[in-house]
N, C-alpha and C positions, 0 to 999 in steps of 0.2 A: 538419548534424549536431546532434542532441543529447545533451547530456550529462547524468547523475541520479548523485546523491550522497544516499544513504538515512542516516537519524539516528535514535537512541531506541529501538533495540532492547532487551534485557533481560530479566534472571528477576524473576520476578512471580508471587505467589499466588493458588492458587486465589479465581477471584473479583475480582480483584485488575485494576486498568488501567495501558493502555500509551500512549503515544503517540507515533507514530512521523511523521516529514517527511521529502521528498522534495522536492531543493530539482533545478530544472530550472536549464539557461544553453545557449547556442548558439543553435540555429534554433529560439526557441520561439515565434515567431510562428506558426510550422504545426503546432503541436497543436494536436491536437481531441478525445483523449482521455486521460488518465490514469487511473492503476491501480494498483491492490497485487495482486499472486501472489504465494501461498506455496508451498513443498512441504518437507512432513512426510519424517522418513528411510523411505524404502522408499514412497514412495504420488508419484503423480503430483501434478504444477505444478494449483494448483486458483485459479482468478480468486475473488479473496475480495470487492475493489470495484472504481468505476470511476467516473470522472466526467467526463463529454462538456463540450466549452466550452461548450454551451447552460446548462451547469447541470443537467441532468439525472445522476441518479446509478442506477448497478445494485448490488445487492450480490446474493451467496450466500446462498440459505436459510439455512445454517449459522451466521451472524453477522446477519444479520436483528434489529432491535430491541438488537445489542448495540455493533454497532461503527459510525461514521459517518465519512464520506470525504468532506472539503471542500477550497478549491483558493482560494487569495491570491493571486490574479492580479496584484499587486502588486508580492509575493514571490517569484512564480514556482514557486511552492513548495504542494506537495499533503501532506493532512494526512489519517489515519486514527487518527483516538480509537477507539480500542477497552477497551468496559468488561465487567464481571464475564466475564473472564478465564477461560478452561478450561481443561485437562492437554491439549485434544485440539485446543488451538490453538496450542499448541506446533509452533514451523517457522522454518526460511527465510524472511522478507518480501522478495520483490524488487517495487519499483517498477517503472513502464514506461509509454512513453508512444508514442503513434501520430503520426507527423507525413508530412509530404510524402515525406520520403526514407525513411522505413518506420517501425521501430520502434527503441525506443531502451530498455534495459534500467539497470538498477543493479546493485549489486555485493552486492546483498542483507543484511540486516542480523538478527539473532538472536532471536526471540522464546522463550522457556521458561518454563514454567505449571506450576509443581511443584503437588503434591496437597496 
């Protein structure tokens, strides 16, 4: 089993940066991916980033050049800096992570981007 514990959620101005962690514990020996999904009221779960234990990272056109998702293997613990801030990135942040026994989610954390 794994367990995710999201932090740093918040209102933030347009433009404006967040930074939010996602600290992993249990079986994190078998991850191989982590991730941020959001979802806005009324619109579907959207993969915003993602980073494979290779080091490899994906993100969403939408956050593309704005937001970065790094991983303190250390800490255990995945990071998404996200900067200049939109109204239309306003959502839900859930973490999640892919390991041997499937997937493992968080309990999502509040992002709001007033205008």
């Amino acid at each position: 089993q794994v367990q995710l514990v999201e932090s740093g959620g918040g209102l933030v101005q347009d433009g404006g940066s967040l930074r939010l962690s996602c600290a992993a514990s249990g079986s994190i020996s078998g991850i191989n991916v982590m991730g941020w999904v959001r979802q806005a009221p009324g619109k579907q779960r959207e993969l915003v980033a993602s980073i494979y234990s290779s080091g490899d990272t994906n993100y969403a056109d939408s956050v593309k050049g704005r937001f970065t998702i790094s991983r303190d293997n250390g800490k255990n613990t995945v990071i998404l800096q996200m900067n200049s801030l939109k109204p239309e990135d306003t959502a839900v942040y859930f973490c999640n992570a892919h390991y041997l026994g499937g997937w493992a989610w968080g309990q999502g954390t509040h992002v709001t981007v007033s205008s």
